[in-house]
C-alpha positions as CSV (number, residue, x, y, z in Angstrom):
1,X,-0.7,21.2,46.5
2,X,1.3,19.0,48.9
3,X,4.9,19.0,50.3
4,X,7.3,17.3,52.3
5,X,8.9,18.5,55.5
6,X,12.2,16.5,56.3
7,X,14.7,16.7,58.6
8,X,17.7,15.2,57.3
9,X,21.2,14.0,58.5
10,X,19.6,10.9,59.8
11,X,20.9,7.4,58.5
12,X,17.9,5.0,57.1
13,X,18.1,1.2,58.2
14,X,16.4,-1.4,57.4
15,X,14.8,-3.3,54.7
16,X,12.1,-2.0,51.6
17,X,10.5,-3.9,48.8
18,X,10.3,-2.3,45.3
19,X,6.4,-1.8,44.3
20,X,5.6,-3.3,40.6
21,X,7.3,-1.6,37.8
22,X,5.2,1.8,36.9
23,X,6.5,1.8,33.6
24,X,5.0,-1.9,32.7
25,X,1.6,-1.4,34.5
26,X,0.7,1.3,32.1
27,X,1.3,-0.8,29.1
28,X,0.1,-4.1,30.0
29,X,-3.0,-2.6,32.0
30,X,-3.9,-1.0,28.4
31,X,-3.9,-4.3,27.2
32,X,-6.8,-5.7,28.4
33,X,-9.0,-3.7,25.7
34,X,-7.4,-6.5,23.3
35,X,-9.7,-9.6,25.1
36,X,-12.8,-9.8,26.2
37,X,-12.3,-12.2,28.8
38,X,-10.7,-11.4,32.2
39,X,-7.4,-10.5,32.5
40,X,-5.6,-10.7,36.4
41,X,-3.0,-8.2,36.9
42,X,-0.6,-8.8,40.0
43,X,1.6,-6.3,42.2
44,X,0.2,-2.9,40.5
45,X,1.6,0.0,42.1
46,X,-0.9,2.3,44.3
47,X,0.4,5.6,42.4
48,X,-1.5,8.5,40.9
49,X,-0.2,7.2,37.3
50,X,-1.9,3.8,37.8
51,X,-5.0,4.9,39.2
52,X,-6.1,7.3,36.6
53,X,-5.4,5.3,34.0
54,X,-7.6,2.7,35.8
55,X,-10.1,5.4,36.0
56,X,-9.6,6.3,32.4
57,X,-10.3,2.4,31.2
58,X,-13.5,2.7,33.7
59,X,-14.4,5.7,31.7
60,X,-14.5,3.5,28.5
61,X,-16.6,0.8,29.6
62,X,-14.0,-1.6,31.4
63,X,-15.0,-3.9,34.4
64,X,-12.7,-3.3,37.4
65,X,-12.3,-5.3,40.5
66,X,-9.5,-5.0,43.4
67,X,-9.5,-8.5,44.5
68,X,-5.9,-7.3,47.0
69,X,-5.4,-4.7,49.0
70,X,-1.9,-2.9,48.5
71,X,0.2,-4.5,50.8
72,X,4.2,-4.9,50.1
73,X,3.3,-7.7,47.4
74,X,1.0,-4.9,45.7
75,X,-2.4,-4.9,44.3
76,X,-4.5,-7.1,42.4
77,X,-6.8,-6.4,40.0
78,X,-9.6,-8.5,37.2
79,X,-9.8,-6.5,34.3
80,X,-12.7,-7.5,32.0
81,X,-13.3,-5.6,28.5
82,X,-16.4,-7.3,27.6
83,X,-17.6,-3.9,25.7
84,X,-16.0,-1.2,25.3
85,X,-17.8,2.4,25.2
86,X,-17.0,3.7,21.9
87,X,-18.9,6.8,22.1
88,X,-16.4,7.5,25.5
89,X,-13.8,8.6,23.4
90,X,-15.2,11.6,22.0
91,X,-16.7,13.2,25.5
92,X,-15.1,16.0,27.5
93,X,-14.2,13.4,30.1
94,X,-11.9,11.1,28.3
95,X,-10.1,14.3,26.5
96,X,-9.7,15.7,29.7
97,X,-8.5,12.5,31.7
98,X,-6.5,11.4,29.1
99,X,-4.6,14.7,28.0
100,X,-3.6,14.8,31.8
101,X,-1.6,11.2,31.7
102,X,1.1,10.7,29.7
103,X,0.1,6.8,29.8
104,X,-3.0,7.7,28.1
105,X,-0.9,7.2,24.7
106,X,-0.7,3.3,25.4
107,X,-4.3,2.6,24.5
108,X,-4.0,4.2,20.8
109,X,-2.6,-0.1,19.9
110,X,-5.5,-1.9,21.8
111,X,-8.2,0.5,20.5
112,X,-7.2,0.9,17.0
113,X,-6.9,-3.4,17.5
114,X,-10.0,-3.7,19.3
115,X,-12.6,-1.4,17.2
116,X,-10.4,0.1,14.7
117,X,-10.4,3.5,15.6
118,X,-8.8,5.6,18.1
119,X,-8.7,8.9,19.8
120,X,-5.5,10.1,21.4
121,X,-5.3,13.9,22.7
122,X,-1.6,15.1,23.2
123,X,-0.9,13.3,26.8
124,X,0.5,15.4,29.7
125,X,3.1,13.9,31.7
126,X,6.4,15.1,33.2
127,X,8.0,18.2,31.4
128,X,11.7,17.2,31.1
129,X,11.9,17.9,27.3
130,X,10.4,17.1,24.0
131,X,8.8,13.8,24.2
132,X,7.3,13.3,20.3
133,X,4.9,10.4,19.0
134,X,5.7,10.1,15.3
135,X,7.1,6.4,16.4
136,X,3.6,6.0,17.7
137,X,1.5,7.2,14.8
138,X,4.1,5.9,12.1
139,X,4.2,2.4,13.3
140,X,0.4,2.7,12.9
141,X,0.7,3.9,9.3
142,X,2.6,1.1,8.7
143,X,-0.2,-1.3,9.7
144,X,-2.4,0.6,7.4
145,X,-4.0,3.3,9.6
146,X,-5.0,6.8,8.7
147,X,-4.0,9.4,11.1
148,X,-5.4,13.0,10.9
149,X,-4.1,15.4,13.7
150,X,-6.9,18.1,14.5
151,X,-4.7,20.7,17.2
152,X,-4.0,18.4,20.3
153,X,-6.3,15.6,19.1
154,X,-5.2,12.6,16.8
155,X,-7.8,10.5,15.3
156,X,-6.5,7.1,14.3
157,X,-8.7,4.8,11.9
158,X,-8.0,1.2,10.5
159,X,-11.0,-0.8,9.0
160,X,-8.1,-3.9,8.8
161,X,-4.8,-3.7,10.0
162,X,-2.2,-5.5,7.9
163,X,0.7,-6.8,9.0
164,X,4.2,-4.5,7.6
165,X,7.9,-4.5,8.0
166,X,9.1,-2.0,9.7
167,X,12.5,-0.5,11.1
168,X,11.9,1.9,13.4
169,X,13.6,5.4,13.6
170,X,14.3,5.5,17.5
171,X,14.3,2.3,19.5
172,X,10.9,3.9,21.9
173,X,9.7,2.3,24.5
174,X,6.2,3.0,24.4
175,X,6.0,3.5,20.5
176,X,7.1,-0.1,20.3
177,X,4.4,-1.7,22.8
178,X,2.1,0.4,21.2
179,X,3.2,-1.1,17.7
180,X,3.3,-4.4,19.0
181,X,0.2,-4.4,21.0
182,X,-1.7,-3.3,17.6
183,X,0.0,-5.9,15.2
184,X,-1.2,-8.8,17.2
185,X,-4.5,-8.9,15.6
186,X,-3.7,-7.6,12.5
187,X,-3.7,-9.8,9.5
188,X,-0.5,-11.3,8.9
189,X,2.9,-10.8,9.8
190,X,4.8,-7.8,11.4
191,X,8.4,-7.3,11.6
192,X,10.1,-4.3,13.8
193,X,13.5,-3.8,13.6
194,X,15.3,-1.6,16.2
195,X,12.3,-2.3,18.0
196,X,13.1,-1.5,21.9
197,X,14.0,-4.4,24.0
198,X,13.9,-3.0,27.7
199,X,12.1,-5.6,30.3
200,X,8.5,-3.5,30.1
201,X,8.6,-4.4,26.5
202,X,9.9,-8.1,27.4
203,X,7.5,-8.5,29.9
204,X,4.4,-7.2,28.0
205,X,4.9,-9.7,25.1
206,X,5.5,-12.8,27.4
207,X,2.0,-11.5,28.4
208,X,0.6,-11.1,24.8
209,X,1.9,-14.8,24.1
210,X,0.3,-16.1,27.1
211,X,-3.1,-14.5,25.7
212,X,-2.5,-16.3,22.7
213,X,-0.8,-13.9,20.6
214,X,2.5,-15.0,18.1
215,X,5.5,-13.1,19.0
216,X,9.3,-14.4,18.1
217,X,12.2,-12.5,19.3
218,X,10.7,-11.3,23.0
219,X,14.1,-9.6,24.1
220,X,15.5,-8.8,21.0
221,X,15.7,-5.6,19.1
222,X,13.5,-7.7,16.3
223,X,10.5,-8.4,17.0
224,X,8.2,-11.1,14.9
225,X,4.7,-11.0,15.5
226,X,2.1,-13.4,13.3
227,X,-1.6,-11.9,13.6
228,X,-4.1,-13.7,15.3
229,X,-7.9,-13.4,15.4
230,X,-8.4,-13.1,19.3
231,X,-6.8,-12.7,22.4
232,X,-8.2,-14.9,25.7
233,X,-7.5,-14.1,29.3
234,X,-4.3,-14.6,31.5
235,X,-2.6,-13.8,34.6
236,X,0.0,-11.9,34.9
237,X,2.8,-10.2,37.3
238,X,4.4,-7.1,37.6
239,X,8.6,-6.9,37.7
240,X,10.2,-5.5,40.8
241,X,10.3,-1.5,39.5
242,X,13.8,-1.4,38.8
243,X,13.6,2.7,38.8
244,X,12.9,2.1,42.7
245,X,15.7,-0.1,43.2
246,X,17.7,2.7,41.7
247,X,16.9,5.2,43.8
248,X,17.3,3.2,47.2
249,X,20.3,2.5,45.9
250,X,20.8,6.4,45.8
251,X,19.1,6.6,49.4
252,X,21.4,4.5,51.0
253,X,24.9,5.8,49.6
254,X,23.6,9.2,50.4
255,X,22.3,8.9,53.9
256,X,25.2,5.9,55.0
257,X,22.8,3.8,55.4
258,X,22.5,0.3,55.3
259,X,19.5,-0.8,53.2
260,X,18.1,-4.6,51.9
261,X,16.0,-4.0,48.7
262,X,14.0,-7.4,49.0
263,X,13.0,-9.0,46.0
264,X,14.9,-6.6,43.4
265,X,14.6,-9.1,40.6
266,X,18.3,-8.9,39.6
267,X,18.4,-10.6,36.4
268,X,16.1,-7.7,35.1
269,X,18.3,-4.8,36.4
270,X,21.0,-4.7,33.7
271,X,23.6,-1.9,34.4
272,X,21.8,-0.4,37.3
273,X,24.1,-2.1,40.0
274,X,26.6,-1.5,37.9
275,X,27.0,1.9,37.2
276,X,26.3,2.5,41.0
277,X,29.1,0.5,41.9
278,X,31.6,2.6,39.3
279,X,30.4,5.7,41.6
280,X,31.9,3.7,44.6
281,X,29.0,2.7,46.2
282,X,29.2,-1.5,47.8
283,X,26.3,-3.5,46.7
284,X,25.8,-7.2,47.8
285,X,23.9,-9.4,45.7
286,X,21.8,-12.1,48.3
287,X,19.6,-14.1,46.0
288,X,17.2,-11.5,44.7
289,X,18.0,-9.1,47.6
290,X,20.0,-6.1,47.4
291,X,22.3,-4.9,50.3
292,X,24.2,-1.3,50.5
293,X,25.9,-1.3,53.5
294,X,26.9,1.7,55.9
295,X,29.8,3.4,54.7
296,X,31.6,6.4,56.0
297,X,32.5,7.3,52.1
298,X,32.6,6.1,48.6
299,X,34.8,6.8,45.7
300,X,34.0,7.6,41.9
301,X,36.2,5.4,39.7
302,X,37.9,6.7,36.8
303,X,38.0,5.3,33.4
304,X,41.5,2.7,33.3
305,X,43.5,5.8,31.0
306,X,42.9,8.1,34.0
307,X,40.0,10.2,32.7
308,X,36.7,11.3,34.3
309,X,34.3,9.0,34.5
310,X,31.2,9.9,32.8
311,X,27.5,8.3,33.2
312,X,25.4,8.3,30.5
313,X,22.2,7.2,29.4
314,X,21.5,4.5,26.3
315,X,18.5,2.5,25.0
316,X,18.5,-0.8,26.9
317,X,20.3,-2.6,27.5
318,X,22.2,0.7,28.4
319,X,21.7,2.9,31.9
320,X,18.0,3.5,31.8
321,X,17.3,7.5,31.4
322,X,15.1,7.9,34.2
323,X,17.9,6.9,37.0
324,X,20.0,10.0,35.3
325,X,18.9,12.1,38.2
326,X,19.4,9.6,40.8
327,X,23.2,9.2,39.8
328,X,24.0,12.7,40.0
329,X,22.5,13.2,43.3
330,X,24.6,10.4,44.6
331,X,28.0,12.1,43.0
332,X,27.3,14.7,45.1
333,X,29.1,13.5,48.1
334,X,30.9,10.9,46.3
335,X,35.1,11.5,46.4
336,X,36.2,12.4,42.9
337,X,34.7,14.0,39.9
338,X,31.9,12.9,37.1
339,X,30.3,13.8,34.0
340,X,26.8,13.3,33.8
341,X,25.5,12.9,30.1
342,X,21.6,12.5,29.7
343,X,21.1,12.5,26.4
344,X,17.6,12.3,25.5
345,X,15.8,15.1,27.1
346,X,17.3,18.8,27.1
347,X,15.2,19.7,29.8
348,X,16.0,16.6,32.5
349,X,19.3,18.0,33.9
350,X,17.2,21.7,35.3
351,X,16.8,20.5,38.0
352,X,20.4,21.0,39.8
353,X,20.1,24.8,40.2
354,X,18.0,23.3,43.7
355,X,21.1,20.8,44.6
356,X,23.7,23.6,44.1
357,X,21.4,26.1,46.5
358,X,21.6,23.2,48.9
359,X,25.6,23.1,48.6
360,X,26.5,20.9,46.0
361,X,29.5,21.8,43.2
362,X,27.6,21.1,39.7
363,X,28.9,22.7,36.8
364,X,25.9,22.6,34.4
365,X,27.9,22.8,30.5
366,X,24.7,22.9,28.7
367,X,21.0,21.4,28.8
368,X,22.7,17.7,28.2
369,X,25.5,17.7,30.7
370,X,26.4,18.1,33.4
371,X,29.7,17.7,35.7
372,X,29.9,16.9,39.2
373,X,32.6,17.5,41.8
374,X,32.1,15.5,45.1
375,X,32.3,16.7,48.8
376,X,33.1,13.7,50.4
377,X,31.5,14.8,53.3
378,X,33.9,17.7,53.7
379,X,30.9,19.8,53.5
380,X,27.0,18.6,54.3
381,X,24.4,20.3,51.9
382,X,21.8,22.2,54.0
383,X,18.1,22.1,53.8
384,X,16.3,24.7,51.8
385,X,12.3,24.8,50.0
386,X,11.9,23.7,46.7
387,X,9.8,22.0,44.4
388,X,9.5,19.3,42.6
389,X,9.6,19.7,38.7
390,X,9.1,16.3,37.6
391,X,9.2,12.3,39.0
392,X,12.6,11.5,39.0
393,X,13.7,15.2,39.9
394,X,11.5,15.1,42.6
395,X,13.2,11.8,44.5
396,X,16.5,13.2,43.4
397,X,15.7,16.3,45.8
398,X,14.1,14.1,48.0
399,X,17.3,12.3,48.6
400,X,19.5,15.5,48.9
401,X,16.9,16.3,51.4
402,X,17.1,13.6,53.4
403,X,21.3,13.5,53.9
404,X,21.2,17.5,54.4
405,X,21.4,19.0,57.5
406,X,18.5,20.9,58.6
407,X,14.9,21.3,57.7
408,X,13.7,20.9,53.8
409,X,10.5,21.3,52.5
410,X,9.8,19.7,48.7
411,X,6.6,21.2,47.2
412,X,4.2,20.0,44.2
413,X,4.9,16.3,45.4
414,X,1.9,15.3,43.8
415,X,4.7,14.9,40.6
416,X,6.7,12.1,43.2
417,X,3.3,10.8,44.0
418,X,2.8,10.0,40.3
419,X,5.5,6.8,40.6
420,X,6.4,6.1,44.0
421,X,3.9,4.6,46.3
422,X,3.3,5.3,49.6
423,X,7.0,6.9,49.7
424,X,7.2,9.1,52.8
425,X,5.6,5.9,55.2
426,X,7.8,3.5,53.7
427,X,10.8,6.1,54.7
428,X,9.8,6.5,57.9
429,X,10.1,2.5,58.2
430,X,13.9,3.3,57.3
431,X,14.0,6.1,60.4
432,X,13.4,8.9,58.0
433,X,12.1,12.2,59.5
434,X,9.3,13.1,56.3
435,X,5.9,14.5,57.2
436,X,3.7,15.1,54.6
437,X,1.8,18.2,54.4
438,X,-1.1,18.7,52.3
């Protein structure tokens, strides 16, 4: 298991470019099973997340070539599913690779699409609550799938996938490219209502369309998708990771720093700037660059009655969940009070025990919420050793860490590892002191 050693206090400077959105690569990467003809995918992320998936799709029979080496711009890859290994799914390998990555869950669409049966094992990934499928395995029901569930092991099976309404009963990311990813071959037309409309989802049908697939309503929270026959090949690119953006964001206010985010893709960021800017942190907008300048302090506002200003999470285009932690970190030495709401996983919010050890006043009220009362730099959290419990967590700390005075080591950054790429060199390029030791 590998940590981080950093020496914090210092102020980072300089400019970073966001790798390619985690959180699309793993659905439109799963996509490829629905062509056989080559698919190029642009500015994939080098992170552990990724890469086993990769390896997972190898595993089932999928031609992969790195035609870029990961440079600021990313990787590229040629995906070709010619054939795909159908016997793959039932051997040891797949049930262990695949129960070890959350992502996994994205291929039960393209399979059940592809050769009309699936295998999905319950998928690992970060433990910040409960995480349930049913939108997953429902949405397939609906297109005429039979599921049986066998312990940790779901088999999915559709001789002919017919096209349904449907109104979803939580607006999921995944469940809804999974939905959509199976209803473009199925026979007919599909309608999803309250269908989730964040820019993974976007983004993965403007790819779909571009294969050849009919989809009405990309960006909307109804989607209408006509079957088609067969997908060809395409090209596509991966967004600026706006979870990255976030968290330099985070980095700069808590280190007063002064940070460009090249390339953040604005238009795709929705509240992010936003809701940093309500915690009193300055963000300039340069074309698609992102600049926090140094400042000696920043203010929380407060709601125009006078009340505490809370941050909370919603489905898009609300504040994305997974910058939850990120905000709270940032409160920390913010001027002024704020409640933190994250309301869709009851285990997210564990993590602060490790922030108030380092210094920080954080009133915990239950697994949801949280309230935060800034230092204002009347006080510097020290450095202590801790680990990292999950992705976002893990940065949060790591940001802590890196305005704290003193030595901190993280632990278990494998978990960090899983969606940022490359972090502790492209710190150092900001004048971080992070060593990683493994």
């Amino acid at each position: 298991m590998a940590s981080f050693e950093i020496n914090g206090g210092l102020r980072l400077r300089g400019s970073i470019t966001p790798q390619g959105a985690k959180n699309e690569a793993l659905q439109v990467i799963c996509a490829v099973l629905l062509t056989t003809d080559t698919v190029t995918i642009s500015n994939v992320p080098d992170i552990r997340d990724v890469n086993k998936l990769i390896e997972l799709l190898q595993l089932l029979g999928v031609s992969v070539r790195q035609t870029a080496e990961s440079t600021p711009d990313g990787r590229t890859f040629e995906f070709c599913a010619s054939s795909v290994n159908e016997s793959a799914l039932e051997s040891p390998e797949y049930a262990q690779q695949s129960a070890a990555l959350r992502g996994s869950i994205m291929l039960l669409g393209p399979l059940l699409a592809r050769l009309g049966h699936a295998v999905v094992h319950q998928p690992g990934g970060d433990k910040i609550g409960r995480r349930r499928l049913d939108t997953h395995f429902t949405g397939m029901e609906r297109l005429g799938a039979e599921v049986v569930s066998k312990r940790n092991r779901y088999i999915v099976s559709a001789p002919k996938l017919t096209g349904s309404y449907m109104l979803l009963d939580e607006a999921s990311v995944t469940g809804t490219a999974n939905i959509v990813m199976a209803a473009v071959m199925a026979e007919g037309r599909t309608v999803i209502m309250n269908a989730a409309c964040e820019p993974y989802v976007y983004q993965l049908c403007n790819m779909l369309n571009s294969m050849g697939a009919r989809i009405d309503g990309v960006g909307s929270n109804r989607l209408t998708i006509d079957g088609v026959r067969s997908l060809h090949g395409c090209s596509h690119r991966l967004l600026a990771d706006m979870i990255e953006v976030g968290s330099f964001i985070g980095m700069a206010a808590m280190t007063r720093g002064d940070i460009t985010i090249k390339n953040a893709q604005v238009e795709h960021l929705g509240l992010i700037p936003q809701v940093f800017r309500r915690l009193g942190i300055e963000i300039w907008q340069k074309g698609e660059d992102l600049y926090v300048p140094a400042r000696e302090s920043y203010e929380i506002e407060r709601f125009m009655d006078g009340s505490i200003m809370t941050v909370a999470d919603a489905p898009w285009p609300g504040f994305t969940p997974d910058l939850i932690s990120i905000a709270l970190v940032v409160a920390i030495q913010a001027k002024g009070s704020v409640l933190i709401h994250q309301k869709m996983f009851e285990s997210r919010l564990f993590f602060v025990d490790r922030l108030i050890d380092m210094g920080a006043q954080i009133i915990l009220c239950d697994p949801h919420r949280a309230t935060v009362i800034g230092l204002d730099w009347e006080h510097r959290l020290r450095g202590i050793n801790m680990s990292s419990p999950d992705i976002r967590a893990g940065v949060a700390l790591l940001i802590a860490a890196l305005s704290a005075d003193g030595k901190s080591r993280i632990d278990n950054i494998e978990q960090i590892d899983r969606g940022y790429q490359h972090i502790d060199e492209r710190l150092r390029n900001l004048g971080a002191d992070i060593v990683r030791i493994p």
